[in-house]
C-alpha positions as CSV (number, residue, x, y, z in Angstrom):
1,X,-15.6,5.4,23.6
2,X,-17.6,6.7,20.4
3,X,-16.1,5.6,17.0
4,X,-14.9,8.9,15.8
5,X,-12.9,8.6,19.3
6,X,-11.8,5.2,18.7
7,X,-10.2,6.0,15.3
8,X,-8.7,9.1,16.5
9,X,-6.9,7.4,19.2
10,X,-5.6,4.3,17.4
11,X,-4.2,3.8,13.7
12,X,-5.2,1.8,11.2
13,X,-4.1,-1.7,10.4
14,X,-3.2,0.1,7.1
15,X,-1.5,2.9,8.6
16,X,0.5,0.6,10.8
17,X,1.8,-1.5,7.9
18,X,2.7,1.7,6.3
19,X,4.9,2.8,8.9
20,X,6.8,0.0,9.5
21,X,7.2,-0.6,6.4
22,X,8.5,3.3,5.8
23,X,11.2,3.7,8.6
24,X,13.6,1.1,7.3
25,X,13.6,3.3,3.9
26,X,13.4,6.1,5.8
27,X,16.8,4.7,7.8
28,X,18.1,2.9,4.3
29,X,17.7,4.9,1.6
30,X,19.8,7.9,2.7
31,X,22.6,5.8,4.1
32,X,22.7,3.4,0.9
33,X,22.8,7.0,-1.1
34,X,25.7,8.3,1.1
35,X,27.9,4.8,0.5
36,X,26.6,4.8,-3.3
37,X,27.8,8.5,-3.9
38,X,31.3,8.1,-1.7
39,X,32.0,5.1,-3.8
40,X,31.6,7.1,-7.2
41,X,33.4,10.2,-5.7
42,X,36.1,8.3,-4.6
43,X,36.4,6.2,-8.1
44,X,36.1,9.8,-10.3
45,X,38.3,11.2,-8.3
46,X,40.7,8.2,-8.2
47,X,40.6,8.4,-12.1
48,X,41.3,12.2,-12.0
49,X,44.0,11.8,-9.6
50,X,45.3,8.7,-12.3
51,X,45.0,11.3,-15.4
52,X,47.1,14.1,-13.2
53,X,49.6,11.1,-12.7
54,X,49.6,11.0,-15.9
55,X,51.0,13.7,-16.4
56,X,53.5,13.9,-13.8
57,X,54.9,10.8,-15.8
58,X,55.0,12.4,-19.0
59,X,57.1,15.1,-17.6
60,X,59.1,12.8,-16.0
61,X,59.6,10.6,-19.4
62,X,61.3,13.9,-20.2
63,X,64.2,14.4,-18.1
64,X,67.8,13.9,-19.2
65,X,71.1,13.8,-18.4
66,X,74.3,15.3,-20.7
67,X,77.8,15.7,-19.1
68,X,75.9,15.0,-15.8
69,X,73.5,17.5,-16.2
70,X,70.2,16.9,-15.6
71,X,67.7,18.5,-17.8
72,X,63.9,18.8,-19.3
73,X,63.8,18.6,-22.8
74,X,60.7,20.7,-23.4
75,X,59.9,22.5,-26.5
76,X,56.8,25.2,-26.8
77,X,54.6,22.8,-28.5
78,X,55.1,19.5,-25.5
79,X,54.8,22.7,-22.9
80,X,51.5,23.6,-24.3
81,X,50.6,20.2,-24.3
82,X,51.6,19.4,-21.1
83,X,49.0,22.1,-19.9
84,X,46.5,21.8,-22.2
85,X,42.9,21.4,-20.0
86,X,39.2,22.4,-21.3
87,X,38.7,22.9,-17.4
88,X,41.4,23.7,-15.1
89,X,44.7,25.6,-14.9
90,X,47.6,23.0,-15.3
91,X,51.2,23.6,-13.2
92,X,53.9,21.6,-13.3
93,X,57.5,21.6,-11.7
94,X,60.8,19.9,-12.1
95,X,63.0,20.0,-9.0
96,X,67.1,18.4,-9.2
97,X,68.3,16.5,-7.1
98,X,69.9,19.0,-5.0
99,X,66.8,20.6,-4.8
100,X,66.7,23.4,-7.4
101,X,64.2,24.4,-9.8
102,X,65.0,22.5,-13.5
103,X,62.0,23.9,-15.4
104,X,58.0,24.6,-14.9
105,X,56.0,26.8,-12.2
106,X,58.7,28.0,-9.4
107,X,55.8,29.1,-7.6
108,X,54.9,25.4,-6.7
109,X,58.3,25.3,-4.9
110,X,56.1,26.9,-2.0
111,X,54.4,23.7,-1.7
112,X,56.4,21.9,1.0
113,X,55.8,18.0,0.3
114,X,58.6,15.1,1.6
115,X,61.4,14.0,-0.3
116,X,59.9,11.3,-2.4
117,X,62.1,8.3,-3.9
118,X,62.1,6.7,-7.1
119,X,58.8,5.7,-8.3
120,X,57.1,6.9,-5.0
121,X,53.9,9.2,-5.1
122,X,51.8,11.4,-3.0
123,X,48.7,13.2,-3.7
124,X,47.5,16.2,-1.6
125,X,45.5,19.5,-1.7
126,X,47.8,22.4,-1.8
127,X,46.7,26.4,-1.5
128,X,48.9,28.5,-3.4
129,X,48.1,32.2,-4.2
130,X,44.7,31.7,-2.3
131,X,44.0,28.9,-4.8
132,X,43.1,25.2,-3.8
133,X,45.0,23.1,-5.8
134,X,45.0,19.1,-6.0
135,X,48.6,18.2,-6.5
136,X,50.3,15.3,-7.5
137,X,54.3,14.6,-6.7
138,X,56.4,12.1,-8.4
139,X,60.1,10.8,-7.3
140,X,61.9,10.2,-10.8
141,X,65.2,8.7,-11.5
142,X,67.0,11.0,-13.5
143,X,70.7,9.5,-13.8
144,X,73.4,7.5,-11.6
145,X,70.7,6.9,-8.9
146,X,69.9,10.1,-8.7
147,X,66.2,11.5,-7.9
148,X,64.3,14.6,-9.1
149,X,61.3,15.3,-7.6
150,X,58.0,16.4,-10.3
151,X,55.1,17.9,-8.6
152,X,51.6,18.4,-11.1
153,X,49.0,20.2,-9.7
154,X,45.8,21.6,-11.5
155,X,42.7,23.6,-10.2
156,X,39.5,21.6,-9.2
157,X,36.8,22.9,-11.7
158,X,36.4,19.5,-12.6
159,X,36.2,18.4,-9.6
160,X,33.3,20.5,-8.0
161,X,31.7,20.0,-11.2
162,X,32.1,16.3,-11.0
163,X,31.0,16.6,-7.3
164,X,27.6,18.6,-8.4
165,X,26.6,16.2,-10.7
166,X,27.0,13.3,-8.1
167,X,25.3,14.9,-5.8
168,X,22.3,16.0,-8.5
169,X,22.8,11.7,-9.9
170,X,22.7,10.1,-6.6
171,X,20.3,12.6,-5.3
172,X,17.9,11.2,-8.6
173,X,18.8,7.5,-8.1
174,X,17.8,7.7,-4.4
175,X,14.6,9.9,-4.6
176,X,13.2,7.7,-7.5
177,X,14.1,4.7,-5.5
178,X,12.5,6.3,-2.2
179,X,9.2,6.7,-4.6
180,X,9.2,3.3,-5.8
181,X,10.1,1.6,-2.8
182,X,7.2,3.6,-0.9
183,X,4.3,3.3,-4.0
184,X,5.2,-0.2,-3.8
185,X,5.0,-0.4,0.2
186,X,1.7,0.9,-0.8
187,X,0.5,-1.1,-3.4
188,X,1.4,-4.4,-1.0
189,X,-0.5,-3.2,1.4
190,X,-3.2,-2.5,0.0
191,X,-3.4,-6.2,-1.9
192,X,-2.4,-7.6,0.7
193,X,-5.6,-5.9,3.1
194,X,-7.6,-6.5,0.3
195,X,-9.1,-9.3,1.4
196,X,-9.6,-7.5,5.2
197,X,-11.4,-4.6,3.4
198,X,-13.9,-7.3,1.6
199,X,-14.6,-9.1,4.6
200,X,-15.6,-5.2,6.5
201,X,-18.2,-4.3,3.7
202,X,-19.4,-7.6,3.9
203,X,-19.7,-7.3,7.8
204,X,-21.2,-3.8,7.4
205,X,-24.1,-5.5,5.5
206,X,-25.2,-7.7,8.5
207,X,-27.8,-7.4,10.8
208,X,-30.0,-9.9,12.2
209,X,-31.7,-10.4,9.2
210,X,-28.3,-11.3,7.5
211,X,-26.7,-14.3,9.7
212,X,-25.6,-17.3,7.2
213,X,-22.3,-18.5,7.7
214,X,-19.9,-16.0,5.9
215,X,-18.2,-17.2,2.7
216,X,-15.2,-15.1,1.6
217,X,-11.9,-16.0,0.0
218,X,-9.4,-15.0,2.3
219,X,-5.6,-15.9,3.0
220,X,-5.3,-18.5,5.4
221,X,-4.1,-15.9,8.3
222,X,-8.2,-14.8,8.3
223,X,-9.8,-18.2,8.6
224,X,-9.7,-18.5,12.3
225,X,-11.2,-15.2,12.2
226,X,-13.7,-16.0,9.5
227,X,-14.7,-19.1,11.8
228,X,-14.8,-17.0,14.9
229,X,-17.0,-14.9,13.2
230,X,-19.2,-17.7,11.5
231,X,-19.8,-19.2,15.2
232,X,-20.8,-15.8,16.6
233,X,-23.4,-15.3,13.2
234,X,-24.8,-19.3,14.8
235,X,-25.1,-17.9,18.2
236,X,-27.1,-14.2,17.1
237,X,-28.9,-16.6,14.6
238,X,-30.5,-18.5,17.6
239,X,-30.9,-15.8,19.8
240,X,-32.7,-14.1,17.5
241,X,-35.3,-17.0,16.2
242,X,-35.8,-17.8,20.1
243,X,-36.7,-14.1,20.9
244,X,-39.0,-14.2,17.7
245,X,-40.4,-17.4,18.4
246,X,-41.1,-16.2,21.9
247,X,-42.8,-13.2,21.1
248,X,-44.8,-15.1,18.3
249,X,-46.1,-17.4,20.7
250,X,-46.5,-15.3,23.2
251,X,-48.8,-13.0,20.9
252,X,-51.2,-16.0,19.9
253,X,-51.3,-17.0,23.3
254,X,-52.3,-13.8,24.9
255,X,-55.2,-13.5,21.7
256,X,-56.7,-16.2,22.4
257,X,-57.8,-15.6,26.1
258,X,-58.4,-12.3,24.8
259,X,-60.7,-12.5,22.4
260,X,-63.1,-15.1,24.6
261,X,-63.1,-12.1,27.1
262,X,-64.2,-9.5,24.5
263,X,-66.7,-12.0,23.7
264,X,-67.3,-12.4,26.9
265,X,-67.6,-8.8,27.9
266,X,-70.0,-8.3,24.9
267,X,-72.2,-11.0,25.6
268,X,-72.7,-9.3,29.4
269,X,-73.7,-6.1,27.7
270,X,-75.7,-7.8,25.6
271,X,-77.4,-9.6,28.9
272,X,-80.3,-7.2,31.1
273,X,-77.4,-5.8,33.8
274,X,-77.1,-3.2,36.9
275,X,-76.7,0.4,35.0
276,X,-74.1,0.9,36.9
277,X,-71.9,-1.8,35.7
278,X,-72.3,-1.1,32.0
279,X,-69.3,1.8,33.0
280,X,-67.1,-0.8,34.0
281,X,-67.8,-3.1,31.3
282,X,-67.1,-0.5,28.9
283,X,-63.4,0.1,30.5
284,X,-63.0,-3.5,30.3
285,X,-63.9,-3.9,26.3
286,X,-61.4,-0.8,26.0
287,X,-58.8,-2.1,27.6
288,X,-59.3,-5.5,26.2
289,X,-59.3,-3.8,23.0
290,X,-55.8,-2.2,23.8
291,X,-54.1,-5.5,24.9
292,X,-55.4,-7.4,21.8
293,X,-54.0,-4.5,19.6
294,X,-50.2,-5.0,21.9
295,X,-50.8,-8.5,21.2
296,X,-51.3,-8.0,17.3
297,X,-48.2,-5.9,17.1
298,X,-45.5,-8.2,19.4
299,X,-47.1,-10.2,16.3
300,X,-46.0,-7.9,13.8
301,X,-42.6,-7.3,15.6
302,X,-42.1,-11.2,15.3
303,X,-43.0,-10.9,11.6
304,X,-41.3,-8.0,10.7
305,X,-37.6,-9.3,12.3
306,X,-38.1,-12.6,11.0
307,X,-35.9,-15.0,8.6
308,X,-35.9,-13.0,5.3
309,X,-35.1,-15.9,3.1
310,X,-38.3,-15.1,1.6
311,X,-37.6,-13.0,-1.9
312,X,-39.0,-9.8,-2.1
313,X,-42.0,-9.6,-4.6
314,X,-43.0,-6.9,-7.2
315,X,-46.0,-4.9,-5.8
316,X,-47.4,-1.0,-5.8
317,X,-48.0,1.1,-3.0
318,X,-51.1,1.7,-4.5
319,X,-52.7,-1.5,-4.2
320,X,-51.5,-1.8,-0.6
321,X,-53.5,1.3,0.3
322,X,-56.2,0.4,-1.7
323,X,-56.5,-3.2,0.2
324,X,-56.0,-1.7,3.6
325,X,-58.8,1.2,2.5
326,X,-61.8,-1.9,2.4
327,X,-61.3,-2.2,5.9
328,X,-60.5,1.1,7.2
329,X,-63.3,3.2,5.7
330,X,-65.8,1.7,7.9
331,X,-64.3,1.6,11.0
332,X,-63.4,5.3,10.0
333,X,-66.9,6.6,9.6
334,X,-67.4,4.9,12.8
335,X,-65.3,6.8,14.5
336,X,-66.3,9.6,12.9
337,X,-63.0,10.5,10.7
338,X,-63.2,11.6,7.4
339,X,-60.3,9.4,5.6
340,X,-59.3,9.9,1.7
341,X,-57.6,8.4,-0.7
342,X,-54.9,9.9,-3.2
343,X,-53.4,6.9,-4.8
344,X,-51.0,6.8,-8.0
345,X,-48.6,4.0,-8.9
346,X,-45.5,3.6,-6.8
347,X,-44.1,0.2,-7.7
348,X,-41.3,-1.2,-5.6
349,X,-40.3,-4.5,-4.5
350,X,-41.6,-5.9,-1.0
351,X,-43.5,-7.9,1.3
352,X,-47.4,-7.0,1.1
353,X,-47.9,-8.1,4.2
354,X,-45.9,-6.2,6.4
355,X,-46.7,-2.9,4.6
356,X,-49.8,-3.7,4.9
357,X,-48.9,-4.0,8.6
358,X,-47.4,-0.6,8.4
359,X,-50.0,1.3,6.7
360,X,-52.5,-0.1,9.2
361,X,-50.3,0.6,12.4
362,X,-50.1,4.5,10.9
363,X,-53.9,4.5,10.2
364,X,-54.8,3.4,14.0
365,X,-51.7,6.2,14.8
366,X,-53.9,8.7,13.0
367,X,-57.6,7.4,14.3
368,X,-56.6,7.2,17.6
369,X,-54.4,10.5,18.4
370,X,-56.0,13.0,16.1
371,X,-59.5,12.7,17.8
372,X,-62.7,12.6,16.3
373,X,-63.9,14.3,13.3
374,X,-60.3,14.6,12.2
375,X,-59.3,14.4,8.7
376,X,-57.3,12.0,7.4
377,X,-55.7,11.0,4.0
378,X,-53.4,8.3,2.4
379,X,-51.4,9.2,-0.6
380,X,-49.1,7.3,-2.5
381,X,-46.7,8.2,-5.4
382,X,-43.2,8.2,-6.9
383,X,-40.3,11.2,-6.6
384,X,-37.5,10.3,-8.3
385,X,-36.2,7.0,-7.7
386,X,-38.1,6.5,-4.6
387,X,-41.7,5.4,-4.3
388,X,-43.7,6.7,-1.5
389,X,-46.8,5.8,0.8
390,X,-47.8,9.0,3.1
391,X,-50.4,9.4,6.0
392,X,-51.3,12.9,6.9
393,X,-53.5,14.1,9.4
394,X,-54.7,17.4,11.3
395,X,-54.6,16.6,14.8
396,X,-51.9,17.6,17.0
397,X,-49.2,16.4,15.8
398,X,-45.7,15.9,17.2
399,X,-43.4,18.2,18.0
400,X,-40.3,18.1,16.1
401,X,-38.0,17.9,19.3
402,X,-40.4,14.7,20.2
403,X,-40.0,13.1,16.9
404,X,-37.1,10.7,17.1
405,X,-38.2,9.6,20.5
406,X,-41.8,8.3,18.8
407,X,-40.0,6.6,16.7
408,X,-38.4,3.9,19.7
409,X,-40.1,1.6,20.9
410,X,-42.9,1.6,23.9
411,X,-42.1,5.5,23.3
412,X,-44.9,8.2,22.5
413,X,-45.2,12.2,22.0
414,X,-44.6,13.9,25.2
415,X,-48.2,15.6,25.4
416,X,-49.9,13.1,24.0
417,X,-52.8,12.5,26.4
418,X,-54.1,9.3,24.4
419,X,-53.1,5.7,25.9
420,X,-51.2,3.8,23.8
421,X,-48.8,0.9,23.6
422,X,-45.8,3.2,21.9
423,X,-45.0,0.6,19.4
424,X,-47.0,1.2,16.5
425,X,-44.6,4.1,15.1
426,X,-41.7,1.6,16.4
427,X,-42.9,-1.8,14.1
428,X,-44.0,1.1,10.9
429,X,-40.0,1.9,11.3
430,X,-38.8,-1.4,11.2
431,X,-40.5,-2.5,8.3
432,X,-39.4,-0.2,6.5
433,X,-35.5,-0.6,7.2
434,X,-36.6,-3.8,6.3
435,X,-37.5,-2.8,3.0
436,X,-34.3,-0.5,2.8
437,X,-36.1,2.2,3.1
438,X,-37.1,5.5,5.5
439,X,-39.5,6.5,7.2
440,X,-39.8,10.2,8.4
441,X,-42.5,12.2,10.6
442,X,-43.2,16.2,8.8
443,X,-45.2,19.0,9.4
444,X,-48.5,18.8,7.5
445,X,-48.4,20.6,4.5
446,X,-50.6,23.2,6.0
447,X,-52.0,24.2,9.4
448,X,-51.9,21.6,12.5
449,X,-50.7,18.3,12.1
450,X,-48.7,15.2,11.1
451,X,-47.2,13.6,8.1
452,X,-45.7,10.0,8.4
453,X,-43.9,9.3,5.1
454,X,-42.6,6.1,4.0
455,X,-40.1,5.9,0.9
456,X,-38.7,2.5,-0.8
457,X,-36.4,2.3,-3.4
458,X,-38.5,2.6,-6.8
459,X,-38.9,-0.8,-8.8
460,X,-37.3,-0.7,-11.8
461,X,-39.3,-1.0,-15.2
């Protein structure tokens, strides 16, 4: 499974945290805003239903008796009083106790309500006229044990508008605590995977160039992991220096027997011999030739993957060329190329001798597979913030289908018809990921041919 499949079909550690932590507010938050806002409805209305009480016992402070009459002693002004409201429509009645109407709003006679006794109340929602009403009924003494009954009763403007603006409060209250509660689910989590995130750029720097023991500052939930990893870092670390040790000593040791058979294979050329063997001699020193120059670069593969504790060092492009051009402009004019220089500063930081390594593996690239009186020529320069070494040629080139296959190793150009070991493009890429840099096959700039391009990161100053 690819990574883009892999993080398509699983979450995130982050994403996980997030969840979890989001469905218990998810769950809590509306039903701690449905208990906070039937607590303050029921307490406003409690307090509404106390002030319409209120009232009921203010009419009822105004009963009296007189020759065992009962009466309401209520003058214009207490009357106004009585139904004075900013809000609602106020109605009150006064019942005897047989029943009959004693003074207020006959119309709330139609409300039929139980006989109430002294002191005992009810509160209900009556419709009357089409009208919801909130009403409030009151059993009064009103003389020799007798009871009157008082019913109060008022419109509920006050109450939808009281209802709105719990609603619009609570609604507040709860989304700003829904935000806060999920920017600080948030901001935990990310603190808290701090640490994790740290740890995964560090990793993403490793290679096998990068294997010392990691060091981060992490809870103590990661150390295990941070040891795991540290043990696996030991492990790659000794793989790798036996597989570079290996192929360093297996390079010298193949040289060696080598070179005392090219010597020995010149010496018998040297020597009077049959014509006809001088062929087969010749085959020999070629291959011989070929098997030192495999040797050479499992050498330069050894070098170029090995311990980087060594600092990089301030150097130029330029110079690099220039060293490599002592030793390449004879063995150019004897194989009949025509090689040329066009050198200008490009300062980075680096190893000199594994670009040196480089520039030689893309010279013997260009000797060897553009044929004989091919042109050749090394530049080097700076574009940007990159400095740049190029090798162009006009041989054959490489198609641009073919292009990222030269690059792997033991791999060559699908019609190339020159023998080869296919690592010399291979070790030139290497070096320079080792020098964090790129290196990218082009077109020549005009007609047939190839352009190998190295670019570094520019040295500063």
């Amino acid at each position: 499974m690819t990574d883009s499949q892999l993080r398509r079909a699983t979450y995130s550690l982050k994403q996980r945290l997030l969840i979890w932590l989001m469905l218990p507010v998810l769950v809590a938050v509306p039903v701690a805003g449905l208990v906070l806002y039937q607590v303050m409805h029921d307490t406003a209305i409690s307090w509404l239903d106390q002030a319409l009480g209120d009232t009921a016992l203010a009419v009822a402070s105004l009963l009296r008796e007189r020759d065992g009459q009962v009466f309401v002693d209520v003058s214009g002004p207490t009357d106004r009083a009585l139904r004075f409201d900013r809000t609602d429509r106020i109605y009150y009645l006064v019942l005897d106790p047989a029943g009959n109407v004693l003074h207020g709003d006959q119309q709330l006679a139609r409300i039929q309500l139980p006989w109430r006794k002294p002191n005992e109340w009810i509160f209900t929602v009556a419709n009357l006229n089409g009208e919801t009403l909130r009403a409030a009924a009151l059993g009064a003494t009103c003389g020799n044990g007798r009871v009157c009954q008082i019913l109060v009763a008022e419109t509920l403007n006050k109450r939808d508008a009281l209802q709105q603006q719990l609603v619009l409060v609570v609604g507040l209250i709860i989304g700003g605590m829904a935000v806060l509660l999920a920017a600080a689910g948030w901001w935990a989590t990310y603190r808290g995977l701090r640490p994790l995130a740290r740890l995964s750029a560090e990793l993403e720097q490793r290679d096998l160039t990068r294997l010392e023991p990691l060091q981060a500052n992490v809870p103590g939930e990661l150390r295990p992991l941070i040891a795991a990893f540290n043990r696996l870092f030991e492990r790659l670390r000794r793989a790798s220096s036996a597989q570079q040790d290996f192929l360093a000593n297996a390079a010298h040791q193949l040289r060696t027997p080598l070179t005392s058979l090219r010597t020995e294979i010149d010496l018998a050329l040297l020597e009077p011999h049959d014509p006809q063997v001088e062929p087969l001699l010749k085959r020999l020193q070629h291959q011989v030739d070929r098997s030192a120059r495999l040797a050479t670069q499992m050498l330069s593969i050894a070098r170029a993957e090995a311990d980087t504790a060594i600092n990089d060092q301030p150097l130029d492009l330029r110079d690099i060329a220039a060293q490599v051009a002592e030793d390449w402009v004879p063995r150019a004019l004897e194989s009949g190329v025509d090689l040329g220089f066009e050198l200008e500063g490009a300062p980075t930081l680096g190893q000199g001798f594994l670009l040196r390594e480089l520039l030689e593996n893309l010279l013997h690239n260009s000797v060897n597979y553009a044929g004989s009186n091919a042109s050749i020529t090394v530049s080097t320069g700076c574009s940007g913030e990159w400095a740049w070494l190029e090798v162009a040629d006009n041989g054959p080139g490489i198609p641009p289908e073919d292009r990222a296959r030269a690059l792997r190793r033991f791999e060559r150009g699908g019609e190339s018809k020159v023998t080869g070991s296919g690592l010399g493009l291979a070790i030139a890429l290497d070096i320079a990921q080792r020098h964090r840099g790129r290196l990218e096959l082009l077109d020549a700039v005009s007609g047939p041919g190839l352009r190998v391009r190295l670019s570094v990161p520019k040295r500063a100053g």
